[in-house]
C-alpha positions, -999 to 999 in steps of 0.1 A, spaced: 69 538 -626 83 507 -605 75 471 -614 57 449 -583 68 415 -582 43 393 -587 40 364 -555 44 332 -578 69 339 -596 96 311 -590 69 287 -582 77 266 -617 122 269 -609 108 249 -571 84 226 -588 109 213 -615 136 213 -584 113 186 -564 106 167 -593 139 162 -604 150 156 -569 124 131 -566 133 108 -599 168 110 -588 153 95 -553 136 70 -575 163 63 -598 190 56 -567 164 36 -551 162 11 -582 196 7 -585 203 5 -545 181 -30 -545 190 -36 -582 226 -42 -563 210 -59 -534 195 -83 -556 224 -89 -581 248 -93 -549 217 -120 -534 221 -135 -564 261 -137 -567 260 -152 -535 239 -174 -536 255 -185 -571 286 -184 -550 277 -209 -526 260 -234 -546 295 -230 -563 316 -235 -531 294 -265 -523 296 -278 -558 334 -274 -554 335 -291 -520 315 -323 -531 334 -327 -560 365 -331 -539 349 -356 -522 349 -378 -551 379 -405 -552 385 -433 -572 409 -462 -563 420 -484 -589 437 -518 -581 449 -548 -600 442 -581 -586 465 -608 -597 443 -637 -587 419 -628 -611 434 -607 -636 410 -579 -633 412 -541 -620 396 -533 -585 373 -500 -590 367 -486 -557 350 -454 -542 372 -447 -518 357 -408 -515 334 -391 -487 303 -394 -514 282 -415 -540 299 -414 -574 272 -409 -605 295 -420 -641 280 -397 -668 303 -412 -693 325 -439 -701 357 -438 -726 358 -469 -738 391 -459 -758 407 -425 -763 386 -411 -789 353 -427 -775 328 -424 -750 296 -441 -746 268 -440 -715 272 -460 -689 239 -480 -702 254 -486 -734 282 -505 -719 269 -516 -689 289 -498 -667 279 -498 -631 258 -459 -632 262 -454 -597 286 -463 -573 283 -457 -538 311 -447 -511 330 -477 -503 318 -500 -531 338 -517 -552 335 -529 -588 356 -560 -596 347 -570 -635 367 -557 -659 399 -574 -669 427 -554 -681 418 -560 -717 378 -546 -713 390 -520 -686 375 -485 -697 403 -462 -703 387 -435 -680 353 -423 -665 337 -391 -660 314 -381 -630 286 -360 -631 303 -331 -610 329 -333 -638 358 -358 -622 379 -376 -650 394 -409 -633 415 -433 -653 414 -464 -652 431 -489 -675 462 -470 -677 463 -472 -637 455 -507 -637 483 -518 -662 509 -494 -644 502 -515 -610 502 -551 -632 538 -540 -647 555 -525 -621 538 -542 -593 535 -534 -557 569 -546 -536 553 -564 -508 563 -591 -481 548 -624 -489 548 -660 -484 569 -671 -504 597 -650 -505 610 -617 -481 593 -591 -510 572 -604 -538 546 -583 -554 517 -594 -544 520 -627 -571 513 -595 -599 554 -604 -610 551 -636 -585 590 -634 -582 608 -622 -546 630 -590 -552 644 -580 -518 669 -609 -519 676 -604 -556 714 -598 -565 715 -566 -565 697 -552 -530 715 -535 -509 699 -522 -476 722 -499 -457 711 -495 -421 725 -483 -386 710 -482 -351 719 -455 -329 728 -463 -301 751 -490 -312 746 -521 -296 770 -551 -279 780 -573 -311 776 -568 -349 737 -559 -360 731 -576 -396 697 -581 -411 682 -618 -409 654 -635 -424 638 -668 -428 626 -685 -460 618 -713 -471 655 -727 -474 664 -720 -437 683 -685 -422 696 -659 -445 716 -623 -438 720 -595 -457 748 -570 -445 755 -545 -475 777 -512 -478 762 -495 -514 801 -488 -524 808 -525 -521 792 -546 -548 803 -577 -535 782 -572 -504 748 -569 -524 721 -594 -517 715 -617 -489 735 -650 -481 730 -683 -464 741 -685 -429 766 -716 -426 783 -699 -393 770 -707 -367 748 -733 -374 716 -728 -384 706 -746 -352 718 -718 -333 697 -690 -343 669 -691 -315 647 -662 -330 609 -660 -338 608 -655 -377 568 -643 -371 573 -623 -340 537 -606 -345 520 -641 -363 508 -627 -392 513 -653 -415 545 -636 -426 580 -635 -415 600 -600 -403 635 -589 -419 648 -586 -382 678 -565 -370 705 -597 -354 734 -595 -329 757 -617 -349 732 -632 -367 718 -655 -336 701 -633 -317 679 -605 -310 685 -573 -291 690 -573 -255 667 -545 -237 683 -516 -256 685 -486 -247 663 -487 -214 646 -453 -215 661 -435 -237 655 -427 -278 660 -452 -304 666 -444 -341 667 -473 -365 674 -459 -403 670 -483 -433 688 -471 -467 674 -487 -497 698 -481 -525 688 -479 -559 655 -496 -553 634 -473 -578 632 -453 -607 611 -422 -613 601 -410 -653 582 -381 -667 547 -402 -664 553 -408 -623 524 -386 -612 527 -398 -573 550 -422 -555 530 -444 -526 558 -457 -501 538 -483 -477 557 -500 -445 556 -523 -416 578 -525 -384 572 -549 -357 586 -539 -322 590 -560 -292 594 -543 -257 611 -551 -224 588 -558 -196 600 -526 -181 564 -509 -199 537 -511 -216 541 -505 -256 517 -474 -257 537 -460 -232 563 -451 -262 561 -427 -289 568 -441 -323 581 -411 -352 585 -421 -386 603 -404 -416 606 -413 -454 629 -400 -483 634 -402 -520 673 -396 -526 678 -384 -561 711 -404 -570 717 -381 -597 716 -350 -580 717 -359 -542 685 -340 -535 665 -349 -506 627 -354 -508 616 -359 -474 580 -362 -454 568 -379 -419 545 -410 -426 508 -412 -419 520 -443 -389 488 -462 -371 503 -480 -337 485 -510 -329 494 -539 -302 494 -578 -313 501 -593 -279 516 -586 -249 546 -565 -250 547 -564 -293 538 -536 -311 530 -534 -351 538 -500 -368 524 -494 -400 517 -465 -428 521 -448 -459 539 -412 -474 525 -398 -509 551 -376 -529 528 -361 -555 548 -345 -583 530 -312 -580 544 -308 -546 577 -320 -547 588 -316 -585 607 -342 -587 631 -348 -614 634 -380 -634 662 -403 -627 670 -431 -600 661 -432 -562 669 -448 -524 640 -446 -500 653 -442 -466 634 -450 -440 636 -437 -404 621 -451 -368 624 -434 -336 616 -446 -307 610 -429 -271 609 -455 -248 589 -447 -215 608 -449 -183 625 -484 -176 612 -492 -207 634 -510 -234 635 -524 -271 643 -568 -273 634 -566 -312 631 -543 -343 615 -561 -371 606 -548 -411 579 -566 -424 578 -550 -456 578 -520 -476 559 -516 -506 561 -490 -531 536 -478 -560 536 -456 -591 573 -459 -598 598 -487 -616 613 -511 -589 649 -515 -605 661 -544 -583 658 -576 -607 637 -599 -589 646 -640 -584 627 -668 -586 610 -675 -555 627 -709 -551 658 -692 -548 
């Protein structure tokens, strides 16, 4: 006798199918917005981060030493106001800023000018998590100083050494000027003894430093020393020591390169080398100055190894009267970019000049060069001399 299936059997196989089918809906569906909500959350973790990151960078610290008043210049020179949440006061401790009455708060562009190299704090730490030091950069600028044209004096350091060093014994400034002009180009310079000229090839010792002019007269030399009247006098490429260039090169390209031999040592503590300059230009009345372009290159020569270290300079062009223009800037080498090696350096310096049409050069002028976080080798004299 045959069996007859019964209707609902099955029924409990599709029942338990739909339930599972449904947690395993359920269960997919938690963890679909648990990932929704953990990658809401990384991301918005992620950009507080970022903008965290990007303030932080904004945060700079410039540390100067002024010799007037023996103390070190604290200056936010950043994109943002600076909150200190600490202050070493030596290398193994760190107090608030209450405690020592450090300035909590210091707001972009502000400086802080009370601390004298001996209360300095070593270093300061910022509420977004900046370390800046600060004693150690103010003693490294007191020591090595900052090579600088001044009054007295062709380069002094700011009165930090108070001594001149371009016209010590040993500088040696090797330069050309391409094209070559009528006559012999030598570097002249007035101080406060009258005319001097420094004409120096680095193999030759007995060309180092700069030397009085006794032919032709003194009388003879009909040159501004202050082209630009800035208070301070120009190094200023001569024809035969008397006069200035006569319209150069009308309209064409002009390179004037300045060799600075031996001038600085690096160690295993320079972090950054700051090279700082200023040319003065006089042009023809064939153009306008800003009808030129003015391209300027600086290097660190290794003299131990020959190896080049090389970068365009961050120039500003800016007239001072009619027909005079006043060239100015600054190239960093950070160590982290360039690692260089320890040992001793020339800086070389480079100007070109495209002339517009008709357009020529009367005077090329250095006002000064200054260089910072590096040993300046040349000995300086006294400024009487």
């Amino acid at each position: 006798m045959s069996r007859v299936k019964r209707p609902r059997e099955g029924e409990a196989e599709i029942i338990g199918a739909i339930i599972a089918t449904g947690v395993m809906i359920l269960a997919i569906t938690a963890m679909f917005y648990s990932i929704v909500r953990l990658q809401l959350s990384t991301s918005d973790v992620y950009a507080k981060r970022i903008a965290f990151e990007s303030e932080r960078t904004l945060e700079k610290i410039s540390v100067n030493y002024d010799p007037n008043s023996n103390t070190c210049r604290i200056t936010n020179t950043g994109g943002i106001d600076i909150t200190v949440a600490r202050v070493w006061i030596t290398n193994t401790e760190f107090k608030d800023p209450s405690e020592v009455g450090f300035q909590q708060v210091i707001k972009r562009g502000e400086s802080i000018n009370s601390y004298t190299l001996d209360n300095a704090p070593v270093a300061i730490v910022t509420t977004r998590g900046n370390v800046f030091e600060i004693k150690s950069e103010c003693e490294k600028q007191a020591v090595t100083g900052i090579i600088y044209i001044g009054v007295p004096g062709l380069i002094s350091s700011q009165n930090i050494i108070g001594t001149t060093r371009l016209t010590s014994d040993q500088a040696c400034i090797e330069y050309s000027l391409t094209p070559s002009p009528d006559g012999v180009p030598v570097l002249v310079y007035k101080n406060d003894t009258g005319w001097i000229y420094h004409n120096c090839t680095h193999s030759d010792q007995t060309t180092y430093g700069w030397k009085i002019i006794t032919k032709p007269s003194q009388s003879n030399i009909k040159l501004e020393p202050d082209l630009d009247h800035s208070t301070v006098n120009e190094a200023i490429v001569a024809i035969n020591k008397t006069t200035q260039l006569s319209d150069i090169n009308s309209g064409k390209a002009l390179e004037l390169r300045l060799l600075f031999y031996n001038i600085t040592r690096l160690t295993n503590a320079t972090d950054a080398v700051t090279i700082f300059y200023k040319f003065v230009v006089q042009t023809s009345d064939g153009g306008q100055p800003h009808q030129a372009s003015y391209n300027l290159r600086v290097a660190l020569i290794s003299l131990d190894s020959n190896i080049v270290y090389a970068a365009p300079g961050a120039t500003s062009v800016s007239s001072s009267g009619k027909y005079i223009v006043v060239i100015s800037g600054y190239v960093v080498f950070p160590r982290y970019f360039y690692n260089f090696q320890p040992g001793c350096y020339s800086v070389e310096i480079t100007l070109e000049i495209n002339p517009g049409p008709s357009m020529g050069i009367t005077s090329l002028r250095l006002e000064y060069i200054a260089i910072t976080g590096a040993e300046i080798l040349w000995i300086p004299l006294p400024q009487s001399q």
